[in-house]
N, C-alpha and C positions, 0 to 999 in steps of 0.2 A: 493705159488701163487695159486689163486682161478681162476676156469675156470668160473664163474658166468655172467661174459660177454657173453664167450660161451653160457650157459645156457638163459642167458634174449634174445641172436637173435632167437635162437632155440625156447622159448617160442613165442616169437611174430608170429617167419615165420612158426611154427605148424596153425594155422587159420586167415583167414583174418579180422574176428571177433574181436578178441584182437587188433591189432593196427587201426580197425578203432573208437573201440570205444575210444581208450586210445586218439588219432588224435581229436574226437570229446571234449573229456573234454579237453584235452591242450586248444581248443579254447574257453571257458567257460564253467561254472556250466550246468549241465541237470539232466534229472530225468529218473530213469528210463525207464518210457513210453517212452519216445523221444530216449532213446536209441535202444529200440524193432525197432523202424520205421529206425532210422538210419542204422543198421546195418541189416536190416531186417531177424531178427531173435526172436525165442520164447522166453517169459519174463524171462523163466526156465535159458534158455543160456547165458541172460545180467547180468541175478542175478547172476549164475556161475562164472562168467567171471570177474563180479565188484568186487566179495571175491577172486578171486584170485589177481588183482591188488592191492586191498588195503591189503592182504598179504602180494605183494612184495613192498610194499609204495610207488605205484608208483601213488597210486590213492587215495583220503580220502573224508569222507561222511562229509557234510557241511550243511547247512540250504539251503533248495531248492534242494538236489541233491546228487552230485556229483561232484568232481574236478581234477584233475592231479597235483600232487605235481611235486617239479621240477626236483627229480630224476626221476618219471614219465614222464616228458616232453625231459629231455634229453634221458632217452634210448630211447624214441621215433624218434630224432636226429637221435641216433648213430641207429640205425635199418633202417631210410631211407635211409642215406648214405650207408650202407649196400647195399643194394637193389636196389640203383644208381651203386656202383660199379658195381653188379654185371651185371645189365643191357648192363654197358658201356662194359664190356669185354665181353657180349655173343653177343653184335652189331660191336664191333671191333675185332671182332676174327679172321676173313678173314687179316686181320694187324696183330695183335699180333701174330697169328702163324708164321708166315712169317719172325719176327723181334726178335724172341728168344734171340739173345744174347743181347740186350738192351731191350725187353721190361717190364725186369725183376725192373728196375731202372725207369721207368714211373710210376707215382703216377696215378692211373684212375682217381680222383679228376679233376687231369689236361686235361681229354680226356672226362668228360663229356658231351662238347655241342661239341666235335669235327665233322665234316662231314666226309663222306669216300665214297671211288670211287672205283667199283671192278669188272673185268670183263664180262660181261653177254653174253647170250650163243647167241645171233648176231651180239656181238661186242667186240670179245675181245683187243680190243684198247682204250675201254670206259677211264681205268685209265689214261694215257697219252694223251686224247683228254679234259678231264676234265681237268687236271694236268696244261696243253696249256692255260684252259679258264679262271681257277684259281690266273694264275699269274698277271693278272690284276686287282686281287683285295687286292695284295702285295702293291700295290702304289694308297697311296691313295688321292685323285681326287685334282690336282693341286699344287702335290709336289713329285719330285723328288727324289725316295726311291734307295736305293741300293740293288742288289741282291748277296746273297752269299748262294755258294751251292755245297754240298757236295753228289758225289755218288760212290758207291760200283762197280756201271754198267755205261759204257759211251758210248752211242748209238748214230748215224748220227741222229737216230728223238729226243731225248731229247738235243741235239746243235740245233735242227731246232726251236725246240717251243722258244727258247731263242734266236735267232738268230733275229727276230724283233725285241724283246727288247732294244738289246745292240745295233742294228744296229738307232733306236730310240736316244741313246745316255745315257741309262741308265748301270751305272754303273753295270759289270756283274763277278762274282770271281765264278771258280769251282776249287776243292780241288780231286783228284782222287787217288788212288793210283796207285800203279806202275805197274798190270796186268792190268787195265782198261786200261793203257794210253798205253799202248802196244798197247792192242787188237785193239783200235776203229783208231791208228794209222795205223794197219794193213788192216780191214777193210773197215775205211772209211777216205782213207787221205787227201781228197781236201774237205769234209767239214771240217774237224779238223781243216787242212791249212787256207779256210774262216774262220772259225771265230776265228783264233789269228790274221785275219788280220784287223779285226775291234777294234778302238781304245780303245773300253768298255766294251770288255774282256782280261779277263785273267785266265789262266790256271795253276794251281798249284799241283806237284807231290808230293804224301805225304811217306813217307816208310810206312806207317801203313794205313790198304783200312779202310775207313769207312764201318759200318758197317750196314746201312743203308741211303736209300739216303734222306738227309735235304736242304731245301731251308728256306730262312731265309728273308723277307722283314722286315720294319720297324715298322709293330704292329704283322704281321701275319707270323703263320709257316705254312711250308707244310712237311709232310715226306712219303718217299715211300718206299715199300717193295718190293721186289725180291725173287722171284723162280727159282734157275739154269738162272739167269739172265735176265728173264723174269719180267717186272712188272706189278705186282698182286695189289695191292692195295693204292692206295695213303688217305692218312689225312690231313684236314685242321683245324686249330686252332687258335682263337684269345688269348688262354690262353697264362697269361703272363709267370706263372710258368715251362710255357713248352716251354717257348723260351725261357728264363732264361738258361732251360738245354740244349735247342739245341744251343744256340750260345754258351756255357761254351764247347759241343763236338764239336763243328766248332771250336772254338780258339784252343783248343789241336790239330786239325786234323795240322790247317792252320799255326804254330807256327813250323817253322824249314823245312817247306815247302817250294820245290825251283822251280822257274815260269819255264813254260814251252815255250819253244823260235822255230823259224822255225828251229834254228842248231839243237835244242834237239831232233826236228823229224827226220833229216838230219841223224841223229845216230842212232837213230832206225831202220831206212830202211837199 
């Protein structure tokens, strides 16, 4: 096995030089000169830089110039993508840290245009006020979506942001497991008690806690992270791949899961 992949991101991301000019000839033939101005840098550097491309044939001399052959134009590809990812996981890091045991199984592909929502220092509610404003854009405008939603943490204020919706008549599923539905039974039991009393929730115990919290509407995800039960950070996503995976962890949570009934709180107290 050759590391040369290794070796061609390493060459590109050593200067900014090399993939802007390599960028400029993917887009047509140029000369030289025009690549001094583009890249603005000395003729010495462009001359350098074009024998090492057409070295690694990523580049070749034509009538008029210069051009990008197309394994030139693909490591060009695989070097942006590169450099998207990495982007994407040094902007979702405040997530991804938080989400360890599953963010190992996220493709960043999938979280490229994701948004994210995360505490700031005179508001640490910001992500659950966002999370609140978010949800309305789960259903989109003159059709009635369903929501299903998995969390690790079951707090009186994440029932409260939900509790318009379902009381609205919007179908509304949470998946918990079995310390959550304790605790927030404990806690908080005449909001738990509201909203099993509204007819567009339902509540479902799972033996296995999810491990981070997923809402799921009809085109859109949302997922949140936890710190000692605190939430740190929420995501929004139109990608489809990544609701693909979150309703594939929602159907495993929600499969053999038993609803939670005013008796089943009856038992707990």
């Amino acid at each position: 096995m050759t590391d040369e992949p290794a070796r061609a991101l390493r060459y590109l991301s050593g200067s900014t030089v090399r993939p802007t000019i390599l960028e400029r000839l993917v887009g047509g033939t140029a000369q030289p000169a025009e690549l001094v101005s583009v890249a603005d840098v000395s003729r010495t550097t462009v001359h350098r830089t074009l024998s090492e491309l057409v070295k690694r044939d990523w580049v070749r001399r034509v009538d008029g110039g210069y051009e990008a052959t197309a394994i030139g134009e693909l490591a060009l590809q695989t070097y942006e993508r590169a450099q998207n990812r990495l982007q994407t996981l040094e902007r979702l890091e405040p997530f991804c840290a938080h989400a360890e045991d599953t963010a190992a199984e996220l493709d960043l592909e999938w979280l490229c245009g994701a948004r994210l929502a995360t505490p700031t220092e005179t508001n640490p509610q910001y992500p659950l006020e966002w999370y609140s404003d978010r949800l309305a854009a789960l259903e989109p405008a003159g059709k009635r979506t369903r929501l299903r939603v998995a969390t690790p943490v079951l707090t009186r204020q994440l029932l409260a942001v939900h509790e318009p919706i379902a009381d609205a008549g919007t179908p509304t599923e949470f998946v918990v497991g079995e310390a959550a539905l304790q605790a927030v039974a404990k806690q908080s039991p005449d909001q738990l008690h509201a909203s099993l009393e509204c007819d567009a929730f339902e509540l479902y115990v799972a033996s296995e806690s999810p491990s981070l919290g997923m809402t799921l509407g009809e085109e859109r995800t949302l997922l949140r992270a936890y710190d000692n039960s605190h939430l740190v950070a929420v995501l929004e996503s139109a990608n489809g791949r990544l609701r693909e995976w979150t309703a594939d962890r929602y159907s495993r949570l929600r499969d053999g899961a038993r609803q939670v009934t005013g008796e089943t709180l009856r038992s707990l107290s």
